[in-house]
C-alpha positions as CSV (number, residue, x, y, z in Angstrom):
1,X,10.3,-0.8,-19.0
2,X,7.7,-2.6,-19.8
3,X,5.5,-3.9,-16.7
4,X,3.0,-6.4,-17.4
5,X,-0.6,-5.9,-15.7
6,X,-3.4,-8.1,-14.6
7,X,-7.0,-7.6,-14.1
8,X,-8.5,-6.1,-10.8
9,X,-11.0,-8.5,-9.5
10,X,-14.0,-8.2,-12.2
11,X,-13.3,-4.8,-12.6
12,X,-12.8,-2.9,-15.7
13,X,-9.4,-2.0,-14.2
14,X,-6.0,-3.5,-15.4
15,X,-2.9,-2.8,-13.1
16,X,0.6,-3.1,-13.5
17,X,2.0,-5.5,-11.0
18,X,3.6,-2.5,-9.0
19,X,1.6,0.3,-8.2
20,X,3.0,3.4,-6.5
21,X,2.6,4.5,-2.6
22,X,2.0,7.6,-1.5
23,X,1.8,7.5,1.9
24,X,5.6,8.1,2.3
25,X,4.6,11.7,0.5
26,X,2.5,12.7,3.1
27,X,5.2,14.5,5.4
28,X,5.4,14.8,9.1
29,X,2.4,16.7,10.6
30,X,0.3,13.3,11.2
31,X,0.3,10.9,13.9
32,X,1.6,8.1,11.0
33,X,3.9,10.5,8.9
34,X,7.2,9.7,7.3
35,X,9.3,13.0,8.2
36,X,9.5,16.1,6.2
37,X,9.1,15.6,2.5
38,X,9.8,17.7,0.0
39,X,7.2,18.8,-2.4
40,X,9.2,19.3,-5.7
41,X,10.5,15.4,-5.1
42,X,7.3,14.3,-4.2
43,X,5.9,15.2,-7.6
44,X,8.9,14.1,-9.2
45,X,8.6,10.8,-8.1
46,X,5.1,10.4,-9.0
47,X,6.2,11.9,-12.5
48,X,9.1,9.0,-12.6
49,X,7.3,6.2,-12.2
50,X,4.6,7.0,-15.0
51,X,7.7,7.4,-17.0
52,X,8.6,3.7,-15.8
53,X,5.4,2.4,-17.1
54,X,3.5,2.0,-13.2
55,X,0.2,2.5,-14.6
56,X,-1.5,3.3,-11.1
57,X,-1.2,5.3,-8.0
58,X,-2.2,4.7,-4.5
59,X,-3.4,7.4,-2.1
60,X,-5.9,8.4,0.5
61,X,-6.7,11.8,2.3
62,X,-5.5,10.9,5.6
63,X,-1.6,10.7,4.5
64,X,-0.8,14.2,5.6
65,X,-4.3,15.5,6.2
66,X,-4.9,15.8,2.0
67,X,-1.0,16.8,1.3
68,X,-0.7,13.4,-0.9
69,X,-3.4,14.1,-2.9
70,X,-2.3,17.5,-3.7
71,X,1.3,16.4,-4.9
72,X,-0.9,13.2,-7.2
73,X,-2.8,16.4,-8.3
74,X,0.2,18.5,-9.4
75,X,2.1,15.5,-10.5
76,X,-1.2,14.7,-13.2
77,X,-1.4,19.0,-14.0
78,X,2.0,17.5,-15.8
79,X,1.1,14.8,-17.5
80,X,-1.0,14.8,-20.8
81,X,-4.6,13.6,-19.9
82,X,-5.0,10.8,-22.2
83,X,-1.6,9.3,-20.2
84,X,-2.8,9.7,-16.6
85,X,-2.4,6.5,-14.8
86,X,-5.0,5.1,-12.8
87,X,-5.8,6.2,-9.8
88,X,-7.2,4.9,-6.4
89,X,-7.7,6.5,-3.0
90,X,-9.7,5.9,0.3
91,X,-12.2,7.6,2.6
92,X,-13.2,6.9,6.4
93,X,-10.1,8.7,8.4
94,X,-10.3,12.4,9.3
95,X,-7.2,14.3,10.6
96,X,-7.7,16.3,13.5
97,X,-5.8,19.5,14.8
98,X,-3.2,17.8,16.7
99,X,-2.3,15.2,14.2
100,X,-5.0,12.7,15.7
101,X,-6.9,10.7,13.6
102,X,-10.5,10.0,14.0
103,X,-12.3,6.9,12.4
104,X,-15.3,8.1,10.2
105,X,-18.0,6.1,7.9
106,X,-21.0,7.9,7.7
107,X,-22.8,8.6,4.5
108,X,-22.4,12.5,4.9
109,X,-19.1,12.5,5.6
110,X,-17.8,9.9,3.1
111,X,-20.1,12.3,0.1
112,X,-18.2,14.8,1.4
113,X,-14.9,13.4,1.8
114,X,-15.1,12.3,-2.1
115,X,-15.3,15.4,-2.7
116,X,-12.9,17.0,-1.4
117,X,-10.8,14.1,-2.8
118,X,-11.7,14.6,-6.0
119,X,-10.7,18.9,-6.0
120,X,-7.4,18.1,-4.9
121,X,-7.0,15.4,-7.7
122,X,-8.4,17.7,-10.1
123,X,-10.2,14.9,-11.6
124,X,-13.8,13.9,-12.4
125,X,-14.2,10.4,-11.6
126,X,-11.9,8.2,-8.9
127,X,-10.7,5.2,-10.9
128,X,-11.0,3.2,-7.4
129,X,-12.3,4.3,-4.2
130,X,-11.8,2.3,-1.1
131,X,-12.8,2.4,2.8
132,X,-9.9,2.9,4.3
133,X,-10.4,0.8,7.6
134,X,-13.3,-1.3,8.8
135,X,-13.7,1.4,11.8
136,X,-15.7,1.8,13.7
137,X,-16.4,-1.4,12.8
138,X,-20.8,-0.6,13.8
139,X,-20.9,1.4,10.6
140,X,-19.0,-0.9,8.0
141,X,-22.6,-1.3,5.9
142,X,-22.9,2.7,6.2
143,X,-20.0,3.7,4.6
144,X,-20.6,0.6,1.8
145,X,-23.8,2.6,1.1
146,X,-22.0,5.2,0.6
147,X,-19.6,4.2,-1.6
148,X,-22.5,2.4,-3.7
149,X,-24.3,5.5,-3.7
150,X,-20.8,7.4,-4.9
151,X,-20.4,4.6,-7.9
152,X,-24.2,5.4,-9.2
153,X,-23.2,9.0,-9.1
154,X,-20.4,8.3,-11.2
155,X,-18.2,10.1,-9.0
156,X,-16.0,6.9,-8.9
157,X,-15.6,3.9,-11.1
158,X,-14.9,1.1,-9.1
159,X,-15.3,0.6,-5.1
160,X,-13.0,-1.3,-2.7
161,X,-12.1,-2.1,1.2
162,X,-8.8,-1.7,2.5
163,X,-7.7,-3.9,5.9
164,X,-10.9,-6.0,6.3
165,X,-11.2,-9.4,7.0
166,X,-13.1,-12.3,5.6
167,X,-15.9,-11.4,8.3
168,X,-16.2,-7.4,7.4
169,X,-15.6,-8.9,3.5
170,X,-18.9,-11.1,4.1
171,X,-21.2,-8.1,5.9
172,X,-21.0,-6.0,2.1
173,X,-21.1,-9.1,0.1
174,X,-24.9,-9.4,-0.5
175,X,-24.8,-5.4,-0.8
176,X,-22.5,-4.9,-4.0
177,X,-19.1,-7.5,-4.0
178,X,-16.3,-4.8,-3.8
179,X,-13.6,-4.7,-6.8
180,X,-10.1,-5.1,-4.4
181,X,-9.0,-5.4,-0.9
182,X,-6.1,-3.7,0.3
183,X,-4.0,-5.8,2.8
184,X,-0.9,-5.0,4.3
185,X,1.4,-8.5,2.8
186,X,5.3,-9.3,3.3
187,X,7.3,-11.4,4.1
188,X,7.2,-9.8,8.1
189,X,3.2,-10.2,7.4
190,X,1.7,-13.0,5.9
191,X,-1.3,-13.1,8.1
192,X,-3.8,-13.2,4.7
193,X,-2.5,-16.7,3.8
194,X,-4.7,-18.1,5.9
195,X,-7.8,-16.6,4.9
196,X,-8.2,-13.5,3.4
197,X,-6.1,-14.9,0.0
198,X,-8.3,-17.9,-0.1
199,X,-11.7,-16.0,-0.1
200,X,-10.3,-13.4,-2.5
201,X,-9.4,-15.8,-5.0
202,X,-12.7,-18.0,-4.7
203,X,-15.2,-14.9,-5.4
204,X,-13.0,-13.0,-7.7
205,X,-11.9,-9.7,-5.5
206,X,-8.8,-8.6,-6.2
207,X,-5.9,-8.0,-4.0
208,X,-3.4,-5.4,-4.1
209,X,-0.7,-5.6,-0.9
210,X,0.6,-2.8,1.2
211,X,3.8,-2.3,2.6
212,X,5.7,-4.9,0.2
213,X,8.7,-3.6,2.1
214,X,7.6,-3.8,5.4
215,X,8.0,0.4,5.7
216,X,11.3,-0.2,4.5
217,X,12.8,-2.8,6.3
218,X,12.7,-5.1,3.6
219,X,15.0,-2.6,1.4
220,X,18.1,-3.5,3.6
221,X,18.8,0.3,4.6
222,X,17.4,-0.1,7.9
223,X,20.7,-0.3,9.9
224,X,20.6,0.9,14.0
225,X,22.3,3.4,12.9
226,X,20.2,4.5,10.1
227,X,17.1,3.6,12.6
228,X,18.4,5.7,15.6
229,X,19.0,8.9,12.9
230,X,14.9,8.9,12.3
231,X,13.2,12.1,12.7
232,X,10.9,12.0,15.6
233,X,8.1,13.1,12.9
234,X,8.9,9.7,11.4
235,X,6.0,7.4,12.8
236,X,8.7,4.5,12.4
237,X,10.9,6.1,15.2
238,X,7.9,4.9,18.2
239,X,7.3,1.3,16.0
240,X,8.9,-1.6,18.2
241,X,9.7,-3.4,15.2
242,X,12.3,-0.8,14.7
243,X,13.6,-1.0,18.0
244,X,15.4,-3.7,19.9
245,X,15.6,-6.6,20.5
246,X,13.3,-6.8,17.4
247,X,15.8,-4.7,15.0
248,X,18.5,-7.3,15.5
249,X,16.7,-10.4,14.4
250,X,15.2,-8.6,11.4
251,X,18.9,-7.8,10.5
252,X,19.9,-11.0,10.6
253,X,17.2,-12.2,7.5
254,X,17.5,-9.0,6.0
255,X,21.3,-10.4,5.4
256,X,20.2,-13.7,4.2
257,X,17.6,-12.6,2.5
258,X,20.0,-9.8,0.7
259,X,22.7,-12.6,-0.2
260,X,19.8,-14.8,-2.2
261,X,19.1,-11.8,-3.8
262,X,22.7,-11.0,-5.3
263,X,23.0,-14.7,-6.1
264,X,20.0,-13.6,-9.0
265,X,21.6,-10.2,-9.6
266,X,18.8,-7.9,-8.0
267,X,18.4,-5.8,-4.8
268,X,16.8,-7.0,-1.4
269,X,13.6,-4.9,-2.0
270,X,13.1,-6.7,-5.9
271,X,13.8,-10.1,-4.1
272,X,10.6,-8.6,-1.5
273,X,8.1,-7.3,-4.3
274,X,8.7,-10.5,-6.2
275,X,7.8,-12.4,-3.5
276,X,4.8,-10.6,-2.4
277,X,3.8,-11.0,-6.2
278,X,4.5,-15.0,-6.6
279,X,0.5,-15.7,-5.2
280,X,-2.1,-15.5,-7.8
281,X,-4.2,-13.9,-5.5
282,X,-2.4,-10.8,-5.9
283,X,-3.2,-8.4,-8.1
284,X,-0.8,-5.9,-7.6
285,X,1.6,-4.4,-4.9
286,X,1.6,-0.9,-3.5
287,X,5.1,0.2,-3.6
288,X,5.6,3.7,-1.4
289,X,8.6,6.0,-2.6
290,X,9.8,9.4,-1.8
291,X,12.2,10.0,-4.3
292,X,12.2,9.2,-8.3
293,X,15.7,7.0,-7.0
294,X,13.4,4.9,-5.2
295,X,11.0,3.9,-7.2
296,X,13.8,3.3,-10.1
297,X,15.2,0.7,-7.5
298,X,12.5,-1.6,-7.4
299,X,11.0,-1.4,-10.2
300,X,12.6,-4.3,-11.6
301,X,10.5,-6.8,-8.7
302,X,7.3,-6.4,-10.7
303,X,8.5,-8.6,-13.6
304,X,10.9,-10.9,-11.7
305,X,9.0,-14.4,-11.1
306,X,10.6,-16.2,-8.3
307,X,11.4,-20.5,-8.6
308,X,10.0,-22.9,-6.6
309,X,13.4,-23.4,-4.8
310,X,14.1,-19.7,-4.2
311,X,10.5,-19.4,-2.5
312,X,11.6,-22.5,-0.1
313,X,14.6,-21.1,0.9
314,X,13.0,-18.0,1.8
315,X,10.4,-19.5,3.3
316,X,12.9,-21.3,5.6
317,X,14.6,-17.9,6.5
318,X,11.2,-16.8,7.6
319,X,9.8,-19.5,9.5
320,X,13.2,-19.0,11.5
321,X,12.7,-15.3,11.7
322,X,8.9,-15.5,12.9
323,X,10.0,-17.9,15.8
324,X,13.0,-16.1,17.4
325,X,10.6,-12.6,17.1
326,X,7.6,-14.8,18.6
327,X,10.1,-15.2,21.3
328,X,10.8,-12.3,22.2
329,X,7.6,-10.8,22.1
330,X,6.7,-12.9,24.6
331,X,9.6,-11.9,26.9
């Protein structure tokens, strides 16, 4: 398939419109991981959607305490060098003992953490390296340093945030404007609209959106049944939005949502990815899979460009949705 790509901010960088998610990769000895994974469809997935034309990947060292990394790093030990696809992963979270995490942004530690990042690539250079979260939020313009310092190095070639906002964005401005910003964006979280797209768009930094599938709640698999069967290493199992009375009223778009998507011919999660693509704004979006089936499934959202009318009607179905979970959250 061929996947269309657009330009990274002012980068260098070109990215398809999907990219593909590791996180789900990580396994279940974290505070935030997914369950057990296993490492041969891990790699496997990674090797799948190269094969599908995604031309980068998304990781970081916290998703399983380095374990991602380490199946990107087999996954490119398969893969002729001049095909590797680009990729891009984050510093600024240690994994403790117990499965805790610990925020982190001092110079030392992010050197050190690039590092260690870049072994268990088994790379020379990080196409992208991000902060991972604006926390603590005291040493935002210490880690920036670092991550300028990092680029002069040439141990990466472009730097990024991940979860800021426009006021964290505007404190490393005047040090060196980052490449991308990596913001979670669905149709269960449009909180950037207001904002964060805005300023993005006006100085040129681009965006590429987490969770297009709202963990995968937006794939239409997330039944009470299939909810109540999650591993209690699954970080989704303690997330309220899983649970009632939440679960219910996400069903109930989930099934509009799914029948707008059939009209068209494609799955629930294209209809999602397509949608988290319509803004210009966005660069790309980070698409998480654990399996090579996954990642076949929604491929097809990255070149699917949604009509005015379909993006009302969704819209409508949302604006519903956001009230009746306001609602209850208030209960």
């Amino acid at each position: 398939m061929q996947l269309s790509t657009r330009r990274l901010g002012d980068s260098a960088l070109e990215l398809t419109r999907i990219g593909l998610g590791t996180w789900g990769i990580s396994g279940g000895r974290w505070k935030f991981g997914w369950g057990e994974q296993n490492p041969e469809d891990a790699v496997n997935t990674i090797l799948r959607a190269v094969e599908l034309g995604i031309n980068w990947i998304d990781t970081a060292p916290v998703y399983g305490d380095g374990v991602s990394e380490e199946h990107v790093g087999a996954a490119l030990k398969k893969i002729p060098k001049e095909n590797w696809p680009i990729i891009a992963t984050k510093c600024g979270r240690i994994v403790n003992a117990d499965g805790s995490i610990t925020p982190r942004l001092t110079r030392q530690s992010i050197l050190e953490e690039c590092d260690k990042s870049l072994a268990r690539l088994g790379v020379d250079v990080i196409d992208l390296y991000q902060i991972h979260w604006p926390d603590p939020v005291s040493d935002i313009e210490d880690g920036w340093e670092a991550l300028i310092e990092l680029k002069k190095q040439g141990k990466v070639r472009e730097i990024g945030v991940s979860n800021f906002n426009v006021e964290h964005l505007e404190r490393i401005m005047s040090m060196s404007k980052p490449a991308s910003l990596q913001p979670p964006y669905n149709l269960m979280a449009r909180g950037i609209e207001n904002e964060i797209l805005p300023f993005c768009g006006q100085h040129r930094i681009g965006i590429v959106a987490y969770s297009p599938l709202a963990k995968g709640m937006l794939t239409g698999k997330m039944t009470q049944d299939h909810v109540s069967k999650l591993p209690s290493d699954d970080h989704r199992s303690r997330d309220v939005r899983f649970q009632e009375p939440q679960l219910s009223i996400h069903w109930e778009m989930i099934n509009q949502l799914t029948t707008i998507a059939k009209d068209y011919g494609q799955s629930l999660s294209e209809l999602a990815i397509a949608w988290t693509l319509r803004k210009d704004e966005v660069t790309s979006a980070i698409v998480g899979a654990r399996h090579p089936g996954q990642i076949e499934a929604n491929v097809g959202g990255a070149n699917w460009e949604l009509n005015e009318g379909v993006i009302d009607e969704i819209d409508a179905i949302q604006r519903t949705w956001e009230s009746r979970i306001q609602a209850v959250s208030k209960a």
